[in-house]
N, CA, C and O atoms as a Tinker XYZ file with bonds, in Angstrom:
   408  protein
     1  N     79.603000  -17.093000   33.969000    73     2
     2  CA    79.347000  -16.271000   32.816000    64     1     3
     3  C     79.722000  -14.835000   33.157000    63     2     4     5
     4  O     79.112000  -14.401000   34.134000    81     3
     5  N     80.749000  -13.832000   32.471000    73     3     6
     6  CA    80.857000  -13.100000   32.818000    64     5     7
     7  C     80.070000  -11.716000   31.925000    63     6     8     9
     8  O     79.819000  -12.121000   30.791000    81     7
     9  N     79.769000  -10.725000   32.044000    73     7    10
    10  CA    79.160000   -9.993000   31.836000    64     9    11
    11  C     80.220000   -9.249000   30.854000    63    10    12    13
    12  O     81.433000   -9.368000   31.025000    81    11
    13  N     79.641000   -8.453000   29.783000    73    11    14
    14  CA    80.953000   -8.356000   28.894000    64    13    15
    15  C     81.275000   -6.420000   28.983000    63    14    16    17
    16  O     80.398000   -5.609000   28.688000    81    15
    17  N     82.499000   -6.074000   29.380000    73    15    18
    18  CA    82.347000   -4.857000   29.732000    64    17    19
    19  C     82.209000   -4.603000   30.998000    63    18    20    21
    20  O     82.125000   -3.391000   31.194000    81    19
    21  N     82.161000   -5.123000   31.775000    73    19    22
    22  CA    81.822000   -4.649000   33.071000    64    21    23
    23  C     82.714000   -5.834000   34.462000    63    22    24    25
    24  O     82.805000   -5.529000   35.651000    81    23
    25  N     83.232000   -7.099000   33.847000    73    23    26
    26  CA    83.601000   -7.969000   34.364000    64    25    27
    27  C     83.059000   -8.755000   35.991000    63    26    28    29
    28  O     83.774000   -9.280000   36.845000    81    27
    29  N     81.804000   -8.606000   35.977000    73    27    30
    30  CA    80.934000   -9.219000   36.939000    64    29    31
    31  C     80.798000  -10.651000   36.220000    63    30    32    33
    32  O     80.698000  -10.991000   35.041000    81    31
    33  N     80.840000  -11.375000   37.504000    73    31    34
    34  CA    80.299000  -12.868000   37.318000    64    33    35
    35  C     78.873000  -13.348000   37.527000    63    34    36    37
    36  O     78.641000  -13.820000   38.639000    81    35
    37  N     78.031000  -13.314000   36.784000    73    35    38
    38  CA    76.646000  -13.746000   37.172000    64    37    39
    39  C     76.654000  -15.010000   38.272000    63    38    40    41
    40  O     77.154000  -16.081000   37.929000    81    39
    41  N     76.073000  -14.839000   39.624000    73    39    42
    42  CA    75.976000  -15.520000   40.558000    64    41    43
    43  C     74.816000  -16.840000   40.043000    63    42    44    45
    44  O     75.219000  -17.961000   39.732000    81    43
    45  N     73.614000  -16.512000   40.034000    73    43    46
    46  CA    72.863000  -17.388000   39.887000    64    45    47
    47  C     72.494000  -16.862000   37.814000    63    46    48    49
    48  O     72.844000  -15.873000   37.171000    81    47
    49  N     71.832000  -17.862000   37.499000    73    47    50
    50  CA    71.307000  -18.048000   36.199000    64    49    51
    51  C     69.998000  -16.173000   36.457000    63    50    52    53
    52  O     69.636000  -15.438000   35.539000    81    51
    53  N     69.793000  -16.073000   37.386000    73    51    54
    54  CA    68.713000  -15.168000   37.293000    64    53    55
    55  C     69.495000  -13.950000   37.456000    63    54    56    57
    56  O     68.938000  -12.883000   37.712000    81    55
    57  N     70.742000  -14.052000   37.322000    73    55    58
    58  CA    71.678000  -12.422000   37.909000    64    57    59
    59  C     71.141000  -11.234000   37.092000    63    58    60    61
    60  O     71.125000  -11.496000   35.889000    81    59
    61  N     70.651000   -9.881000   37.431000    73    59    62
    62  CA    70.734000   -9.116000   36.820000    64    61    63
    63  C     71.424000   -8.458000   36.074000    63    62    64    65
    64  O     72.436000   -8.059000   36.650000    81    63
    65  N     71.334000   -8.084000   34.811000    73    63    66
    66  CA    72.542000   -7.518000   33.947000    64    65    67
    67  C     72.928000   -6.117000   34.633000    63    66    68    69
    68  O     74.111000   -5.790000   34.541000    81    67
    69  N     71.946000   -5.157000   35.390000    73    67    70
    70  CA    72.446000   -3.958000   36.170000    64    69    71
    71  C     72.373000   -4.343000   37.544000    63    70    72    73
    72  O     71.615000   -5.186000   38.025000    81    71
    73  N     73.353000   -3.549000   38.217000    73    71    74
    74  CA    72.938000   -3.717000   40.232000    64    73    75
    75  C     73.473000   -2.382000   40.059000    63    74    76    77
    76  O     73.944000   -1.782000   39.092000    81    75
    77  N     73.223000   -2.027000   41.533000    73    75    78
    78  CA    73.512000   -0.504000   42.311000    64    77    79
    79  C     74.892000   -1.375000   42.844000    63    78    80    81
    80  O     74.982000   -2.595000   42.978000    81    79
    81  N     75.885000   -0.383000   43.088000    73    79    82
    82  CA    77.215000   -0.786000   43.155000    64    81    83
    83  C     77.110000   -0.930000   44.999000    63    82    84    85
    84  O     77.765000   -1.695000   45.706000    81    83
    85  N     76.142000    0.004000   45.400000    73    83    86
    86  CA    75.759000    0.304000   46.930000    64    85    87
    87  C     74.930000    0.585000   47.356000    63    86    88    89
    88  O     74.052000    1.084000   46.652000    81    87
    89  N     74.734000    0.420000   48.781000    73    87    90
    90  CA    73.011000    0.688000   48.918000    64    89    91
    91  C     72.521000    2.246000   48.673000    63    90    92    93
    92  O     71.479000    2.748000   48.253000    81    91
    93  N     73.810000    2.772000   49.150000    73    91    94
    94  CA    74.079000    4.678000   48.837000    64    93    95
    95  C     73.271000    4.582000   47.114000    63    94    96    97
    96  O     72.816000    5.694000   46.848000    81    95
    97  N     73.111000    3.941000   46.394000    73    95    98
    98  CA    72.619000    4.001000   44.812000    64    97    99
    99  C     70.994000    3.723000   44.844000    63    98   100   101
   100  O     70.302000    4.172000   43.930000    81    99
   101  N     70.483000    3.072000   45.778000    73    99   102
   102  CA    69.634000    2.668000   45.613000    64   101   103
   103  C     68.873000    4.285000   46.499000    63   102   104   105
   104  O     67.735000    4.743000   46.397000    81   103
   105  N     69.879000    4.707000   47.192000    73   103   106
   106  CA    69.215000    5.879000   48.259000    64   105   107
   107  C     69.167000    7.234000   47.152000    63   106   108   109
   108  O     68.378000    8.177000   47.217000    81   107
   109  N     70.040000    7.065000   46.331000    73   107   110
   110  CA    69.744000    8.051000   45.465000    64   109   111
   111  C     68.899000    7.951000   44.547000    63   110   112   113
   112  O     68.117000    8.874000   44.317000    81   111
   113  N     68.897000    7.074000   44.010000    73   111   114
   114  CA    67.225000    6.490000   42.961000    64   113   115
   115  C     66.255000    7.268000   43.975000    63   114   116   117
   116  O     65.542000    8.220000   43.656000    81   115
   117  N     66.354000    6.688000   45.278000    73   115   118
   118  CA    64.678000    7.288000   45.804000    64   117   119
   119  C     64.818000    8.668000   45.962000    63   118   120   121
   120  O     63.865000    9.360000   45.602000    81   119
   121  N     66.126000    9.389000   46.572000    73   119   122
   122  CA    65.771000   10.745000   46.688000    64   121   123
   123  C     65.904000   11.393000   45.248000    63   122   124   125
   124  O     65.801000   12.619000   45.271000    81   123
   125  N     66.153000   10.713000   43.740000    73   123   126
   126  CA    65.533000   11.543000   42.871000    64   125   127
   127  C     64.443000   11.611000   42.146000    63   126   128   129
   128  O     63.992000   12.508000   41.434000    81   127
   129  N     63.882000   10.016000   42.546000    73   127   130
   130  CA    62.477000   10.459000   42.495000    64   129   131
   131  C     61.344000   10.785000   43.474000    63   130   132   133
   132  O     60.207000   10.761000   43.004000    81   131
   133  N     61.489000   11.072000   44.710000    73   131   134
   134  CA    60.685000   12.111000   45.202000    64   133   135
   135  C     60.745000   13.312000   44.657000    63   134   136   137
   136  O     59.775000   14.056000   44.508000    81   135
   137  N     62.534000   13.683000   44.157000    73   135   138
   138  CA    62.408000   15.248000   43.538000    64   137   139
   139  C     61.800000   15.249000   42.243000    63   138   140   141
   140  O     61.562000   16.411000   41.910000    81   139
   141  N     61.464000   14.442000   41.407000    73   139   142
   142  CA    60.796000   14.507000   40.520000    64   141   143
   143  C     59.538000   14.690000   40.456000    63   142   144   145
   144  O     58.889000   15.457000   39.745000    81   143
   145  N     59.076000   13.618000   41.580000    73   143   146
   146  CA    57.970000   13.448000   41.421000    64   145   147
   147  C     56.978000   14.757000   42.246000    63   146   148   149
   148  O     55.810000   15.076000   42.025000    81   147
   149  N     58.211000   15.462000   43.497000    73   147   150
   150  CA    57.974000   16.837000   43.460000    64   149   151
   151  C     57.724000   18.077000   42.897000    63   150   152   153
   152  O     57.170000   19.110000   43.273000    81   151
   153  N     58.417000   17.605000   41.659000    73   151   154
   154  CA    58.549000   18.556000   40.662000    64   153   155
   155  C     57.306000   18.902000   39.525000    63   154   156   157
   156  O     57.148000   19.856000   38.764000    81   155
   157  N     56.298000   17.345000   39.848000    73   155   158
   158  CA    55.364000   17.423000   39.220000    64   157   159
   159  C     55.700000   16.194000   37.772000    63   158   160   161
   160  O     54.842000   16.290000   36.894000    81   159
   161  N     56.609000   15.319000   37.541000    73   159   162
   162  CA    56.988000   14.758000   36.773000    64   161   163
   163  C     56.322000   13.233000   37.156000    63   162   164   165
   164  O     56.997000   12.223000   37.357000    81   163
   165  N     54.972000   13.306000   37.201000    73   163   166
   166  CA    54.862000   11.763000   37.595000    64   165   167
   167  C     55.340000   10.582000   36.679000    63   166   168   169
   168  O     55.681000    9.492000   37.139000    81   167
   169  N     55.335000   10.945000   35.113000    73   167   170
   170  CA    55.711000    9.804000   34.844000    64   169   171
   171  C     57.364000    9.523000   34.596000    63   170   172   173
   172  O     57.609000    8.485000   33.982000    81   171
   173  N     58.159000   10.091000   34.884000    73   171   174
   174  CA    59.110000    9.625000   35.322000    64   173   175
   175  C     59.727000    9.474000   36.644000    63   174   176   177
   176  O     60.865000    9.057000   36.859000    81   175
   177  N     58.673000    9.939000   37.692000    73   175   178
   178  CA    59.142000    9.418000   39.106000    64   177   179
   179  C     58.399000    7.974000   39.190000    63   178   180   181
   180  O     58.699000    7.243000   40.134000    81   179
   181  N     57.371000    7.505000   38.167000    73   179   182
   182  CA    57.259000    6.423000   38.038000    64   181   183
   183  C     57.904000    5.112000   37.553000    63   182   184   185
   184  O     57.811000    3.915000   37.825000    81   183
   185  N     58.578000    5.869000   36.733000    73   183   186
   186  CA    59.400000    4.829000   35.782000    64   185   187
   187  C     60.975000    4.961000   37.002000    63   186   188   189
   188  O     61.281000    3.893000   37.532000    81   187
   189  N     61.581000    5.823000   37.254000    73   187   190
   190  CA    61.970000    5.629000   38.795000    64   189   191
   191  C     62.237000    5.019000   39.909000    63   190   192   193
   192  O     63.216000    4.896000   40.644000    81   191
   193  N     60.267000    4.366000   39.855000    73   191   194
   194  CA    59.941000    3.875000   40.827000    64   193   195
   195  C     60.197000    2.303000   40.509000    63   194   196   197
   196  O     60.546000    1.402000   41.272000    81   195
   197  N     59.906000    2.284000   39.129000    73   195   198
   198  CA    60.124000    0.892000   38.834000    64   197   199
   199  C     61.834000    0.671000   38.506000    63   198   200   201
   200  O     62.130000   -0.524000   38.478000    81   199
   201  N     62.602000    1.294000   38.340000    73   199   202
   202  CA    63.835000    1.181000   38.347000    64   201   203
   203  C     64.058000    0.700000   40.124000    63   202   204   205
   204  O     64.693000   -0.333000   40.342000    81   203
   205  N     63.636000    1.312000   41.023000    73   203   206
   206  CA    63.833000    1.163000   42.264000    64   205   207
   207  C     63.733000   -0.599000   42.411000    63   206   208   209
   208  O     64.590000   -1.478000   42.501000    81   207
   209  N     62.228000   -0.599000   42.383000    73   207   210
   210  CA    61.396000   -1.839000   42.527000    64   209   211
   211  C     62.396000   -3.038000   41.751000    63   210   212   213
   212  O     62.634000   -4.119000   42.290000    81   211
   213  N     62.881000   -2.678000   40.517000    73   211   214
   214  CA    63.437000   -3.542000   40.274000    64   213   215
   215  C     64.957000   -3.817000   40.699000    63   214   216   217
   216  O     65.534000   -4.896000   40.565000    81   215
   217  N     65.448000   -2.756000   41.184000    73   215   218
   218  CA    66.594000   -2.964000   41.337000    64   217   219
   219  C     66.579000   -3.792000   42.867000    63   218   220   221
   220  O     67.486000   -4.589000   43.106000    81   219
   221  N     65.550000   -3.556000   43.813000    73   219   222
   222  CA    65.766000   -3.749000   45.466000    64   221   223
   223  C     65.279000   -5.553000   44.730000    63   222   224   225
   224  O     65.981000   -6.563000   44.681000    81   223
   225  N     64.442000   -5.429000   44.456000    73   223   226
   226  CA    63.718000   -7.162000   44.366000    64   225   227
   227  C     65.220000   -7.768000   43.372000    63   226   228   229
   228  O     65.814000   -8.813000   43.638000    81   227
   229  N     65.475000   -7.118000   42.587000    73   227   230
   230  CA    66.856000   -8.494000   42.033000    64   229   231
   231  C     67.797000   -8.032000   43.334000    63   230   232   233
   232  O     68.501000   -9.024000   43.521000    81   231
   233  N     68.048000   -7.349000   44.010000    73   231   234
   234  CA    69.339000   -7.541000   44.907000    64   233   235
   235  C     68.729000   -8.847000   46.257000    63   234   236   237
   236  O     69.309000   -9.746000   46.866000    81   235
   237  N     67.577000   -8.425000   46.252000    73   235   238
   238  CA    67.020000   -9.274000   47.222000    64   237   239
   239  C     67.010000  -11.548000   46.849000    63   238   240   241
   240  O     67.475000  -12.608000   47.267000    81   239
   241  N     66.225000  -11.030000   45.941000    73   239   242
   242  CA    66.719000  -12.354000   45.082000    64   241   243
   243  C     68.024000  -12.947000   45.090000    63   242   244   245
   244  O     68.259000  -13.965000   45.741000    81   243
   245  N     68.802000  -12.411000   44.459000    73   243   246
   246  CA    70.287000  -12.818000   44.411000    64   245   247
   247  C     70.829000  -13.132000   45.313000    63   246   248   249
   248  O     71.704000  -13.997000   45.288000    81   247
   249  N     70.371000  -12.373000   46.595000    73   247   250
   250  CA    70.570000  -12.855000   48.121000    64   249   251
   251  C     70.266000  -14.192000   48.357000    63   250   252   253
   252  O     71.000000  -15.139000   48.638000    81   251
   253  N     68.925000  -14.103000   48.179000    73   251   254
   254  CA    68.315000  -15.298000   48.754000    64   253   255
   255  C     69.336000  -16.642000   47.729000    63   254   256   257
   256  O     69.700000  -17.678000   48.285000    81   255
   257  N     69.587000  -16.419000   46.557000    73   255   258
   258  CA    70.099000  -17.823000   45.971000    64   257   259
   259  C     70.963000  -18.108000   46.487000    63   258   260   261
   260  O     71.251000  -19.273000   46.764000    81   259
   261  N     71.759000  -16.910000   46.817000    73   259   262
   262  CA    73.316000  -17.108000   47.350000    64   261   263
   263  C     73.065000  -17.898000   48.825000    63   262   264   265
   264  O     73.862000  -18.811000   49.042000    81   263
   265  N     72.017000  -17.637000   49.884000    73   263   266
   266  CA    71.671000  -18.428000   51.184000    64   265   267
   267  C     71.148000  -19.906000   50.657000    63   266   268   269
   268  O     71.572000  -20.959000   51.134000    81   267
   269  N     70.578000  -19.861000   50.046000    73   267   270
   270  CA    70.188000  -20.993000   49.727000    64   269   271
   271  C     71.153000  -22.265000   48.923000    63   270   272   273
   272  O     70.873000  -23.463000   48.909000    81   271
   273  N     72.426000  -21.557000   48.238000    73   271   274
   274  CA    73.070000  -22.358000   48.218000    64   273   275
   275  C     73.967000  -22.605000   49.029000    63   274   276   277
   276  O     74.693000  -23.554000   48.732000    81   275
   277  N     74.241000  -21.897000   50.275000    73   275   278
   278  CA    75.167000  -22.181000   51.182000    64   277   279
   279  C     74.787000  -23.056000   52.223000    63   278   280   281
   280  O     75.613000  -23.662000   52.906000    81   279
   281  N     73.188000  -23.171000   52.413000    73   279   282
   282  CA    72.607000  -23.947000   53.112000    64   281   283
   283  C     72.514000  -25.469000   52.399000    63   282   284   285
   284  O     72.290000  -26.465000   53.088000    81   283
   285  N     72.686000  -25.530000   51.128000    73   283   286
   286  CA    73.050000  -27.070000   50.524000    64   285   287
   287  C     74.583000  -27.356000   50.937000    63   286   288   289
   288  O     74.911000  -28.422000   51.458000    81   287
   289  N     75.511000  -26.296000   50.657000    73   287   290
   290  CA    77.130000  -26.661000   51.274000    64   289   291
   291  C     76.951000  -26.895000   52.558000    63   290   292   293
   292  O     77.056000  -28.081000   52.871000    81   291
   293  N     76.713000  -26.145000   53.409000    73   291   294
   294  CA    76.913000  -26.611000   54.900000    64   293   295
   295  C     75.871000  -27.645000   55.351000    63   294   296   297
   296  O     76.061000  -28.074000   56.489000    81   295
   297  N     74.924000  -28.080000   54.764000    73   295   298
   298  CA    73.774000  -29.343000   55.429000    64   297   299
   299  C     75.196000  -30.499000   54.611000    63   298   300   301
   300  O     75.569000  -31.420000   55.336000    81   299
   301  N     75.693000  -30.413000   53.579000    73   299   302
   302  CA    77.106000  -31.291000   53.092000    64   301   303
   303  C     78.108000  -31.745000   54.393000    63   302   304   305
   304  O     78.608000  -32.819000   54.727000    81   303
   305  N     78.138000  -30.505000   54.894000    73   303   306
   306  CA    79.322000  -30.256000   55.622000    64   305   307
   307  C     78.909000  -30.508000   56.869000    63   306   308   309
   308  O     79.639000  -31.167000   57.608000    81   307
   309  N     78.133000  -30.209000   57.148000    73   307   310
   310  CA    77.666000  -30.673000   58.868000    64   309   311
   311  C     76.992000  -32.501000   59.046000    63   310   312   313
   312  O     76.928000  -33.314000   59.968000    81   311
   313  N     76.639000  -32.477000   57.750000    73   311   314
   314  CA    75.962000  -34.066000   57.734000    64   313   315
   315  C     76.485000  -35.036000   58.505000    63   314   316   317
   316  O     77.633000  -34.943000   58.072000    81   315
   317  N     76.547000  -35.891000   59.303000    73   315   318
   318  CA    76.693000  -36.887000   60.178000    64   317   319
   319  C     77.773000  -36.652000   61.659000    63   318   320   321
   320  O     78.295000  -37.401000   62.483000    81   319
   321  N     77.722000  -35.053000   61.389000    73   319   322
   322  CA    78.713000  -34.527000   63.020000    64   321   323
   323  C     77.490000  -34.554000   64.270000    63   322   324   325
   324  O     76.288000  -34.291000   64.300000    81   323
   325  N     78.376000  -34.960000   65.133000    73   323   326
   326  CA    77.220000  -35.049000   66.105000    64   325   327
   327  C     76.190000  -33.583000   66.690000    63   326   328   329
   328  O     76.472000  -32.455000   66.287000    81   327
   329  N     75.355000  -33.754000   67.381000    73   327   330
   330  CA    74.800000  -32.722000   67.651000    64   329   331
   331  C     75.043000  -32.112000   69.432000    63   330   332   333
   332  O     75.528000  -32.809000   70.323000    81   331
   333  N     74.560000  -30.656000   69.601000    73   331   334
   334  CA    75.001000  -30.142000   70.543000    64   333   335
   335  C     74.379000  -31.158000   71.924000    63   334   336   337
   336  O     74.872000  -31.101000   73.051000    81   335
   337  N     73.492000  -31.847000   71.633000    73   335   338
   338  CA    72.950000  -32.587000   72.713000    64   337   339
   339  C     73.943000  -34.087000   72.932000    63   338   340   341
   340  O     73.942000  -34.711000   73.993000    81   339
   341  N     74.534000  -34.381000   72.049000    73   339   342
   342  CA    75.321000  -35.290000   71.762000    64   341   343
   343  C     76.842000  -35.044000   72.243000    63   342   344   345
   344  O     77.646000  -35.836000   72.733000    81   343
   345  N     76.920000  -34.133000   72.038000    73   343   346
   346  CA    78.766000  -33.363000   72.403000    64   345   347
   347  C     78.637000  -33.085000   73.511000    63   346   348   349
   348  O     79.710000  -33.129000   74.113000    81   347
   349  N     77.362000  -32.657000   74.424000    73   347   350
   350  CA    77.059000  -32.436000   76.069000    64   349   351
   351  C     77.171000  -33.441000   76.610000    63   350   352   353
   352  O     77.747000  -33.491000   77.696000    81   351
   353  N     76.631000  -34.593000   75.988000    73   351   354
   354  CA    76.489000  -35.568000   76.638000    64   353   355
   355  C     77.614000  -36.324000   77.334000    63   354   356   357
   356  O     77.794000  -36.648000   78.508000    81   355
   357  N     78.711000  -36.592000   75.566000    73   355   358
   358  CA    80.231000  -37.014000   75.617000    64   357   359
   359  C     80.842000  -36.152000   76.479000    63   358   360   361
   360  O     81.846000  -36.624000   77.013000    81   359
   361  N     80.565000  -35.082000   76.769000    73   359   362
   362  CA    81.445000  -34.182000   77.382000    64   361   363
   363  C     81.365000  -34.587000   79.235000    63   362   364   365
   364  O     82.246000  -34.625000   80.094000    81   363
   365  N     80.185000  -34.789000   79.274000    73   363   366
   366  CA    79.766000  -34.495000   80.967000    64   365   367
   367  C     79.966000  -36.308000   81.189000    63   366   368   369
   368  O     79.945000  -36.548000   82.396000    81   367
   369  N     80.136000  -37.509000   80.400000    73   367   370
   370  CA    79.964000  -38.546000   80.796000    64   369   371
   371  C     81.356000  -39.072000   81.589000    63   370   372   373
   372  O     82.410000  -38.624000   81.137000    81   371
   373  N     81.434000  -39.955000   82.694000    73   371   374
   374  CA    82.316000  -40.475000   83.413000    64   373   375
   375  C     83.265000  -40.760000   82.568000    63   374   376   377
   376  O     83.007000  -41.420000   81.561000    81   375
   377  N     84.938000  -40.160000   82.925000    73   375   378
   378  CA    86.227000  -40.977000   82.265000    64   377   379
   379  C     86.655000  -42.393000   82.541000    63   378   380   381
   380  O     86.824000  -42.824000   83.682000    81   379
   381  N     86.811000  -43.044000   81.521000    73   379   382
   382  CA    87.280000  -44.300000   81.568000    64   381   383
   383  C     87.562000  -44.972000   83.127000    63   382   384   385
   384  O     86.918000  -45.928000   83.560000    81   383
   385  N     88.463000  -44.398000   83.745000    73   383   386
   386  CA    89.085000  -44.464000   84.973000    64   385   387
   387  C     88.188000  -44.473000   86.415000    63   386   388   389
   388  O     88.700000  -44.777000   87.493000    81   387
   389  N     87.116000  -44.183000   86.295000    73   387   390
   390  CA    85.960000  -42.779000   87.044000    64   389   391
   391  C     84.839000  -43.836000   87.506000    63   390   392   393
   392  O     84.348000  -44.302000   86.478000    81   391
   393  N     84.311000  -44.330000   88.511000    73   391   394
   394  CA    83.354000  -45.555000   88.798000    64   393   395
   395  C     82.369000  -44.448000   89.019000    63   394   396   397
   396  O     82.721000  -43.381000   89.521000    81   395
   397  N     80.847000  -44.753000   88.563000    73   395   398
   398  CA    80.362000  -44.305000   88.932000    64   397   399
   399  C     79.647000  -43.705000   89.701000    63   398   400   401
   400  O     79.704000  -44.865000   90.108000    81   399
   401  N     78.771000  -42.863000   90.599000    73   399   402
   402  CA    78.719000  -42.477000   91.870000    64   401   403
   403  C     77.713000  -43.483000   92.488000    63   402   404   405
   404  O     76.580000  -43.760000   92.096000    81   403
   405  N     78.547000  -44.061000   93.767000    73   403   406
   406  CA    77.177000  -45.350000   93.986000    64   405   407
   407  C     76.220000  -44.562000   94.714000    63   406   408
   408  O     75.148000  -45.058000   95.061000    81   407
């Protein structure tokens, strides 16, 4: 689904319609509302604050879906390869040719 105007692809069904383009965005949200809220403006270093809050928790989220679906692709993808205790094993065992040590 793409977002109209802005040409982002919503990742998961929960994508936010805004993100900070960088974390540099999210650093400026906070240093303008400390100056606000310096300034004596609590209720918009509040509302601010919840711009913050919301912006860090959907980037965080979106993260997590994106791990979580890569961990369904690769448990796909790794499914029935042997394991590192298994590949040690094949690795260190006598060659065909090779009697074992009496």
């Amino acid at each position: 689904m793409l977002k109209e105007g802005c040409g982002w692809k919503a990742l998961t069904p929960f994508s936010m319609p805004w993100r900070p383009t960088s974390p540099e965005s999210l650093e400026s949200i906070r240093r303008l509302r400390h100056e606000v809220e310096e300034r004596g403006d609590r209720r918009l270093a509040l509302l601010l604050a919840g711009v913050e809050l919301y912006a860090t928790l959907g980037r965080e989220f979106e993260l997590l879906e994106i791990m979580r679906a890569f961990a369904h692709e690769m448990h796909e993808a790794v499914q029935g390869t042997p394991s590192a205790r298994e590949l040690e094993d094949l690795f260190n065992r006598d060659g065909p040719g090779d009697s074992p040590p009496a």
